[in-house]
C-alpha positions in Angstrom: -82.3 102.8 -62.7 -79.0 103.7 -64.3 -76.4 102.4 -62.8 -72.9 104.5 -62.1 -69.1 103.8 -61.9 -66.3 106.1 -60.9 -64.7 106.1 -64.7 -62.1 108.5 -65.7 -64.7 111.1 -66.5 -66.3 111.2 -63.2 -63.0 111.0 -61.3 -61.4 114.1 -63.1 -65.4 116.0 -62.0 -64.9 115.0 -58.5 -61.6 115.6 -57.7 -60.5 112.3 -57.4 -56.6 112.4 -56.5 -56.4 108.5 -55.8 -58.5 105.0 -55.7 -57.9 101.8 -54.8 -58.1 99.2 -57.7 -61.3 98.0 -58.8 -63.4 101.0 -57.0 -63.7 102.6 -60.2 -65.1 99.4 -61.6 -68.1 98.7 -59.1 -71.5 100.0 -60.3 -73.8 102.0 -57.9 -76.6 103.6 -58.2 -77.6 106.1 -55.4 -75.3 108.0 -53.2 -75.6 109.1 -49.5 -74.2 110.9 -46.6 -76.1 108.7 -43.9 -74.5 105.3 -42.5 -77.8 104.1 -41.8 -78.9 104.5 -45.7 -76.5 102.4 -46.5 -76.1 99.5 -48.7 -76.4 97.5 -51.8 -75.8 99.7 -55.0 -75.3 102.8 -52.6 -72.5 104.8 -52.8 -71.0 106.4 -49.3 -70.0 109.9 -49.1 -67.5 110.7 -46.0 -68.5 114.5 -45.0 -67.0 116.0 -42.2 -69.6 118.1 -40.4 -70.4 120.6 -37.4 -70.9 117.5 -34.7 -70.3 114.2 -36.7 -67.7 113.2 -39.2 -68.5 110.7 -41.8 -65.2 109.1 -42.0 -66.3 107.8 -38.3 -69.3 106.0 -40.1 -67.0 104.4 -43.0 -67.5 100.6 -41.6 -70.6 100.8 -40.9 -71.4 101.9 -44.4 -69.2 99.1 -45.7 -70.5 96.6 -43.6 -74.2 97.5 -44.4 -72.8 96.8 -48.2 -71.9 100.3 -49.6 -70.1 98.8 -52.6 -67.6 101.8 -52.4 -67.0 104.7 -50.1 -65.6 108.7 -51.3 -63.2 110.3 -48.2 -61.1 113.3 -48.3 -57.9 112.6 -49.3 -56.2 112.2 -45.9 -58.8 110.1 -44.7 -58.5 106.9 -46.9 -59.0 103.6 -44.6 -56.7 100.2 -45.3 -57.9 97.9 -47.9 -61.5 99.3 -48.7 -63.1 100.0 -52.1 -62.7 104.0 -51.8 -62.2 107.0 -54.4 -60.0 109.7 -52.0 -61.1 113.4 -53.4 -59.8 117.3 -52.3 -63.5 117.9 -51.2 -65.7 115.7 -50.3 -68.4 117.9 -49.8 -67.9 119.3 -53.7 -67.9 115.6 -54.7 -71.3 114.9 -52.8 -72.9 117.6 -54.9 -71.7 116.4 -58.0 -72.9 113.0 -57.5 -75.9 113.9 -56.4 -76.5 115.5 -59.4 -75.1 112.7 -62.0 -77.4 110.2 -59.9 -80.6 112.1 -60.7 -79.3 112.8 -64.3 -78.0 116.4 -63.8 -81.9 117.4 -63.8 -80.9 121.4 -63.7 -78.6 121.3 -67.4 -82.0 122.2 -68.9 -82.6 125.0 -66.6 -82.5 129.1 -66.9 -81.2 129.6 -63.6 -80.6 132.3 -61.7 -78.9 132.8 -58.1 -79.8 135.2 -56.0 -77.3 135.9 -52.8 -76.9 138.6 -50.0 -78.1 139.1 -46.4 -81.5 140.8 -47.1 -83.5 140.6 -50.1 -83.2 137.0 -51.7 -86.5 136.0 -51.1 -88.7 139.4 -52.8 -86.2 139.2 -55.6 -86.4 135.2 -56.2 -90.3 135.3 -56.3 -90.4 138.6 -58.5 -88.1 136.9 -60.7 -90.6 133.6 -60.7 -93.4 135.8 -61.9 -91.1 137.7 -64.6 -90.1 134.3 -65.8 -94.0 133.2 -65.9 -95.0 136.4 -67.6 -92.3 135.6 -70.4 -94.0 132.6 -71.3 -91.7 130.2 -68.9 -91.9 127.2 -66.2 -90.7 128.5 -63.4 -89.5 127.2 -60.1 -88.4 128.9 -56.9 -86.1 127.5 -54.3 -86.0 129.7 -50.8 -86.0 130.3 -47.5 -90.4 130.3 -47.5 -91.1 127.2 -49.4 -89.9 125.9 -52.8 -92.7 125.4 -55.8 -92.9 124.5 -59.2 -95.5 124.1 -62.3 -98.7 124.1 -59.6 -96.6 122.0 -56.3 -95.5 123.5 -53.1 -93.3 121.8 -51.0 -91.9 123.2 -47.5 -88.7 124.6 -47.3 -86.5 123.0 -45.1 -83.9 125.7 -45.7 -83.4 128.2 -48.1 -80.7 126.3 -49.4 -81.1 122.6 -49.4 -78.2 119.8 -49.0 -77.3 118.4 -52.5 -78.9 115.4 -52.3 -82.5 116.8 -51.3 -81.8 120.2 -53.6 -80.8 117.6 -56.9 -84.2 115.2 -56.2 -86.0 119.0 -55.8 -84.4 119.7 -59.4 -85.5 116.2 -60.5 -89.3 116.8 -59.8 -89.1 120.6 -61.7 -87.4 118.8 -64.6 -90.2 116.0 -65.1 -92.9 118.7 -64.3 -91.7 120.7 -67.2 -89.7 123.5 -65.5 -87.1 125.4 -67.2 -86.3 128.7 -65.5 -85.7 128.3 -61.8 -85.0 132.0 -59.5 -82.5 130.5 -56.5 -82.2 131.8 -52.9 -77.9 130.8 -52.3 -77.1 130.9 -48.7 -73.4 131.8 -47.5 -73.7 128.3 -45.4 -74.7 126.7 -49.2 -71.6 127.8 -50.4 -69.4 127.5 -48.0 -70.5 123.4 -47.6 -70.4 123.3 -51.1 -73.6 122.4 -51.6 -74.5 124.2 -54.8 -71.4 122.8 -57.0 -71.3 122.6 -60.7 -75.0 124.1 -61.4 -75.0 125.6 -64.5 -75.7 129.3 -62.9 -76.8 131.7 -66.4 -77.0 134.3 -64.0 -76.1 135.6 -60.4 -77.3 137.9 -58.3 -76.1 140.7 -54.7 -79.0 141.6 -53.4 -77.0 143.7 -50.4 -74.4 142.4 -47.7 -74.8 143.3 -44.5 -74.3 141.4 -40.9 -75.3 137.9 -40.4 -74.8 134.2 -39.8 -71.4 135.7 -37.8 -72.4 133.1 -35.2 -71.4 130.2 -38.2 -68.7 132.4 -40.1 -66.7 133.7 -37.0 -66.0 137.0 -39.1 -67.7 139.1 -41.7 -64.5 138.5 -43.6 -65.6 134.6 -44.3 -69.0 135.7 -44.5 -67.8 137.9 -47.4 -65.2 134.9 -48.9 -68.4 132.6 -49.0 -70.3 135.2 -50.9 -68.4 135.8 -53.1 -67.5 132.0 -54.6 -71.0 132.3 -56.4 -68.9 135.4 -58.8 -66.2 134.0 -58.8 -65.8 130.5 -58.9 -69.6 129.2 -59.5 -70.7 131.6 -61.8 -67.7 131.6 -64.0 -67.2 128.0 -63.9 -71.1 127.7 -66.2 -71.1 126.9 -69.5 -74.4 128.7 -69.3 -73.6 132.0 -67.8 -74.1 135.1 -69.2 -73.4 137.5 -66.3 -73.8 139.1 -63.1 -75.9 141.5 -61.4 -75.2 143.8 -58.2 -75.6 146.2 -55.9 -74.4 149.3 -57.1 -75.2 151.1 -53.3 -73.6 148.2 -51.8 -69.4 148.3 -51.1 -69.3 144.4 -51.8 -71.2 144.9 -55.0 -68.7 147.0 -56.3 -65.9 145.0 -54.7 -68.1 141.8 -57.1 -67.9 143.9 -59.9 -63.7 144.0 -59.6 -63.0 140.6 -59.4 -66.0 138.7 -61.1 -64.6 138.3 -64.5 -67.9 138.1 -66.2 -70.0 140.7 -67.0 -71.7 142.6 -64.1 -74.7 144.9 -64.1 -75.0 147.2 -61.3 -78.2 148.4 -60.3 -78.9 151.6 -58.1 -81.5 153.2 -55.5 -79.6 156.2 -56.4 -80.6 158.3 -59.7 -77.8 157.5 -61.9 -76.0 155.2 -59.2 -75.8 152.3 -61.6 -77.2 150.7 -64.5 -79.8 150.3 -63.6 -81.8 153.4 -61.0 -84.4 155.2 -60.7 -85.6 158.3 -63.1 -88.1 159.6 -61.2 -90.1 156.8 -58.7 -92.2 158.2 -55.6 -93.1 156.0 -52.6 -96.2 156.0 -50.2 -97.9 153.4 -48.4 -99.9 151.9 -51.5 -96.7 150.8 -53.4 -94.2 152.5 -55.3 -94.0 153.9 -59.0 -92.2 156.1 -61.8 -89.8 155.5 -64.4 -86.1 153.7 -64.0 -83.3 153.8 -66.5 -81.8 150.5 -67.7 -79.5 149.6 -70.3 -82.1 148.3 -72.6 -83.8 151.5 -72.2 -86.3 153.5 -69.6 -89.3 151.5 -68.4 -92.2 152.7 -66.3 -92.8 151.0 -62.9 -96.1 150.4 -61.1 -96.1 148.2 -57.7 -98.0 147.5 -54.8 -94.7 146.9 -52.9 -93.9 149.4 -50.4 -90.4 151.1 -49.9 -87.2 152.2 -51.6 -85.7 148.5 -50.9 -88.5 146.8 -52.6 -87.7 149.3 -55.5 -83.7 147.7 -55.0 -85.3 144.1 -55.2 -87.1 145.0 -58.9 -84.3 146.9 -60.4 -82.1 143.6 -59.3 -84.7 141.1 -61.6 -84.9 143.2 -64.0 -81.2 143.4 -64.5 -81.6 139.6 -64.7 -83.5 139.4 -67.3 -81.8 142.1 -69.1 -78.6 140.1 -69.0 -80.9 136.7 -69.5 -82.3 138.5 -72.6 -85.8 138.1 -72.1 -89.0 140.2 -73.3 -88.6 143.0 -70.6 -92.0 144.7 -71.3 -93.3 141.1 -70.4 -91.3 140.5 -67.6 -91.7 143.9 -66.0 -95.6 143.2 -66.1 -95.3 140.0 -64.7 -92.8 141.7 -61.7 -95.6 144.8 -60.9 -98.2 142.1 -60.5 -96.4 140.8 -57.4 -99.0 142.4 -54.6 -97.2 140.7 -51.7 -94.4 138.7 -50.4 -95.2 137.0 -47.3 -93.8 138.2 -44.2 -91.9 140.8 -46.0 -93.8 144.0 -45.3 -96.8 142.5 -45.6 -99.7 144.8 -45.0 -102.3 142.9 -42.3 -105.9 144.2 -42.5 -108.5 144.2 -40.1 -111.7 145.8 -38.2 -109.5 148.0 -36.6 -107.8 151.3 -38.3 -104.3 150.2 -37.4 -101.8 149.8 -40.4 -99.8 146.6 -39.2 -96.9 145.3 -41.6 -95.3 142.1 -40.8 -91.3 141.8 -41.5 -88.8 139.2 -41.8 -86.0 142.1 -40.2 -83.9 140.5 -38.4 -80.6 142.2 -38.5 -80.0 145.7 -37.9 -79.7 146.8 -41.4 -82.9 144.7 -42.6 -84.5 147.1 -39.2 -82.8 150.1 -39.8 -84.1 149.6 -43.3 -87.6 149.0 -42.6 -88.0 151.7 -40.4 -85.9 153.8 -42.7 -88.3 152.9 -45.3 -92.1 153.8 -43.3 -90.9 156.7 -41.3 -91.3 159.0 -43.9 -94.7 157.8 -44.9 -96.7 157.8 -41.4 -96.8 161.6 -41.2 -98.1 163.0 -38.0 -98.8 159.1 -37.2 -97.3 157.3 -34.3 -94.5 154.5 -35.7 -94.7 151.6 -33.3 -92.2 148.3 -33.8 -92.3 144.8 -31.9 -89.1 143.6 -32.2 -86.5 140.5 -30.6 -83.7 138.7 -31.8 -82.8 135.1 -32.5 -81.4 132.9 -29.8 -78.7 130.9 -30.4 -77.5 132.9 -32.8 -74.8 136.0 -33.6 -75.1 137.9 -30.0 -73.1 140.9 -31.1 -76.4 141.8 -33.5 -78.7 142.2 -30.5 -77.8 145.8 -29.0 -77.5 147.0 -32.6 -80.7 145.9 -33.0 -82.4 147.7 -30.0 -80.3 150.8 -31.3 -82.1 150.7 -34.6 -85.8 150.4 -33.2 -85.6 153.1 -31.0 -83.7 155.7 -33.1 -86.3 155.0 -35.8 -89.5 154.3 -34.2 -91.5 156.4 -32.2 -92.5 153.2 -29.9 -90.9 150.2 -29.1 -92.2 146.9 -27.9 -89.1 144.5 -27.0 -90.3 141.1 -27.1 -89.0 137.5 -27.8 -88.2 136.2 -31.0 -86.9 132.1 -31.1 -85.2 131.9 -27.9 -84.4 128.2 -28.9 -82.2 127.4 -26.2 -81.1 130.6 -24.7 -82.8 132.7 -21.6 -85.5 134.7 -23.1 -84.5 137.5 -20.7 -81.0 137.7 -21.3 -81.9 137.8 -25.1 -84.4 140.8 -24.5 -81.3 142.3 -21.7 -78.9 143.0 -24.8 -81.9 144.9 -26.9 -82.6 146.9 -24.1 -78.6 147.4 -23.6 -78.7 148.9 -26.7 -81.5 151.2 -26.9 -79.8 152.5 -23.0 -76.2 153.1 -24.9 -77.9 155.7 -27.5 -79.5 157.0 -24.9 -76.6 157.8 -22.6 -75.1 159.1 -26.0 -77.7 161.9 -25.7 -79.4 160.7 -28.8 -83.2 161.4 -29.8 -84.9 157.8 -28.0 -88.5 156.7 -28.2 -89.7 155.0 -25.2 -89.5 151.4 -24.9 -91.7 148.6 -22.6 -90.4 145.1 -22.7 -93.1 141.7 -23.0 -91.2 138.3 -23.1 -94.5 137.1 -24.4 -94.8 137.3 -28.1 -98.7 136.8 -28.7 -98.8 139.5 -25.8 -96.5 141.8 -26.9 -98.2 142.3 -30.7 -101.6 142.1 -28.8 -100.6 145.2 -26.6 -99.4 147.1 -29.6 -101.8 146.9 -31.7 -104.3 147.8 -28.8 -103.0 150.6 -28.2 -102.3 152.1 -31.1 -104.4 155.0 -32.1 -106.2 155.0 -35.3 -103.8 155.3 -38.5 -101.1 154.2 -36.5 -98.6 151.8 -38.1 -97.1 148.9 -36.5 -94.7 147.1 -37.8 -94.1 143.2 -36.4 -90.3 142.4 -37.0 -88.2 139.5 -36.6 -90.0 136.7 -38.0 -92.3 137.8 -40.9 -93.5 134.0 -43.3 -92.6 131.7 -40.3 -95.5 129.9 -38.4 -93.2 128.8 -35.8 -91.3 129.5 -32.5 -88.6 127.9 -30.7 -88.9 127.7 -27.4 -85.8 125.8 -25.7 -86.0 122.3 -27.9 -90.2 122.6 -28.8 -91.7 123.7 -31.7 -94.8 125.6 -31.5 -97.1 126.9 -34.2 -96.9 130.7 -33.9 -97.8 133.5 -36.7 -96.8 137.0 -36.5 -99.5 137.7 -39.1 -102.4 135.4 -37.6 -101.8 137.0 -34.4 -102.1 140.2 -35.6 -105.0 139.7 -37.7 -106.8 138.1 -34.7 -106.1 141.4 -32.8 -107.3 143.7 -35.6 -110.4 141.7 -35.6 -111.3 141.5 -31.8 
């Protein structure tokens, strides 16, 4: 095991602005956040954090034998071994790294950010990158895999010590082009810190995580480090791809001072958009404009976003410079994303699609998306909300289902701790506020039951009738107050097709 010492080098990476004599002497070899870790040859990382502060753990640490401790620089204790950084979160990230021998310096990676969209345009990207002849790996919000291995994903974003060991077992598994979901609460807590980034991605910005941010403002601000700190700070970068349809895209393409390619839903709306591309239920196709010239599109994927999510990897690897006519067959072979309007088949005639929409936009644009496709078929949706999470979302929510559906099923989502009811109470208050606007409103029945609320939809839909299932699309899970409980929105539907 190589052992570690805070020389010069290291100091000037981590922001070191003083340490105590000797502490850049000692020798370590692992690093961790977690007092009880520990000891001998471990280095101790003081992180202040949502309930706990590390600097509270600094003695224990020392007394378990951490040879030396990092702390913010206002935090240094009396007579211990200590390095005193700006950041000790952007320090944790790069020692993480160093202590599994910077495993990602030999990647092609990519960053993918935005509220909706990261996870279609991360795997697409992972089957371009295999079409092209590469290793790839993918780290998201579904699961993260590499060269044959899936692993669960804890979240979409991992802390830097378990997303540095992640990079570690790509790297000795032969990776070397990994597509990266970037969450805003990554890069706020600094957790994604000196990667070598070749390329970064806006899928779209819309509302979320306000119940973590406080304001769309510092939902934005954390966004937008990955253009214009991250990005630019790679040796390896070569530019930056946005959304062209999206007002932060454009705001990314003022201030990121690399390159940025925009790409558009919009026939000549960007750099990349669509010549002429049609939609139905069996996938989209056509031909798109890019700056490498037009290519022709075939895909199972359904919807005008989905068609968003493969002009934004094929930007990528436009700017990446790889073999487009490979990539672009390795993108169209993609015939599903879990949980992202994923067609569920069964006995029954009933067109059920399973979606991860869980902010108003990701509804409105679902709906937005099938409406036009049903025809004279009834549009059902079976929708809840989060618990726990931003409030302010839920009525915006209900709003969306029942301007756009024809039938809506209110229903529980994860509750976690929260009152089911109350949950469900700010839905319905917003499907009655467009209603007392005088506005066009599909009836609405409420089931706090999940399984039952799916079961009754699909039961009594009429043949040819689409469904859509929206909230919680790939997970197997619900929250229910503080248990976990195995629960799949597409299982339970397939059971009901099949009954």
């Amino acid at each position: 095991m190589r052992m570690l010492h805070f020389d010069s080098a290291l100091r000037a990476e981590v922001g070191a602005c003083a340490f105590t004599p000797g502490a850049d002497l000692v020798e370590w070899s692992r690093v961790t956040v977690d007092s009880r870790k520990a000891g001998p040859g471990v280095a101790f990382v003081a992180v202040r954090g949502e309930k706990a502060d590390g600097h509270d753990y600094i003695q224990a640490a020392l007394d378990a034998g951490s040879p030396v401790v990092v702390v913010q620089q206002d935090r240094a204790p009396a007579g211990a071994p200590c390095v005193a950084v700006t950041d000790s979160r952007r320090a944790l990230a790069i020692l993480a790294a160093r202590v599994e021998g910077d495993p990602s310096g030999g990647f092609l990676l990519a960053g993918i950010t935005g509220t909706d969209g990261k996870t279609s345009t991360a795997m697409l990207l992972e089957a371009g990158f295999a079409a092209c002849g590469l290793i790839p790996g993918l780290v998201g919000t579904i699961e993260y895999r590499y060269a044959g291995v899936s692993e669960p994903s804890g979240m979409t974003t991992p802390d830097p010590l378990e997303l540095q060991a992640l990079f570690g077992r790509m790297r000795d598994r032969g990776v070397n082009a990994v597509a990266m979901e970037v969450s805003s609460h990554a890069l706020d807590q600094h957790r994604v810190e000196a990667l070598p980034f070749a390329v970064a991605l806006l899928t779209v910005m819309t509302r979320d995580h306000l119940d973590y941010h406080g304001t769309l403002e510092n939902y934005r601000a954390a966004k937008e480090r990955l253009f214009t700190e991250l990005l630019p700070a790679s040796p390896r970068a070569k530019g930056a791809v946005v959304n062209g349809d999206d007002a932060f895209g454009l705001h990314l393409k003022g201030v990121c001072p690399l390159p940025v390619t925009t790409f558009s839903r919009i026939a000549g709306g960007g750099d990349l958009c669509p010549e002429s591309v049609t939609f139905d239920l069996e996938g989209l196709r056509g031909r798109i404009r890019t700056p490498w010239g037009p290519i022709d599109l075939d895909s199972p994927l359904i919807g005008p976003h989905n068609l968003a999510n493969l002009l934004a990897a094929i930007g990528a690897a436009g700017v990446l410079g790889l073999d487009l006519a490979r990539f672009v067959a390795g993108v169209c072979a993609v015939s599903r994303i879990p949980g992202r309007l994923e067609r569920v088949r069964g006995r029954r005639n009933v067109r059920v699609y399973v979606d991860y929409a869980h902010t108003p936009m990701a509804l409105e644009n679902v709906l937005s998306v099938l409406r036009p496709m049903v025809g004279s078929s009834r549009l059902t949706v079976v929708m809840g909300a989060g618990g726990d999470r931003d409030r302010g979302k839920r009525p915006l929510m209900g709003r969306a289902g029942a301007l756009l559906a024809d039938r809506v099923v209110v229903t529980s989502d994860n509750p976690r701790s929260e009152d089911p009811d109350a949950i469900i109470a700010a839905i319905v208050g917003g499907i009655e506020a467009a209603r007392d606007e005088g506005l066009a409103i599909a009836p609405f029945e409420v089931e706090p039951d999940r399984r039952a609320a799916i079961e009754r939809s699909i039961r009594g839909a009429a043949d040819g009738e689409v469904v859509v299932i929206a909230g919680k699309g790939h997970e197997d899970y619900q929250i229910l107050g503080n248990r976990r409980i195995h629960f799949s929105d597409v299982e339970t539907a397939k059971e009901t097709l099949d009954a």
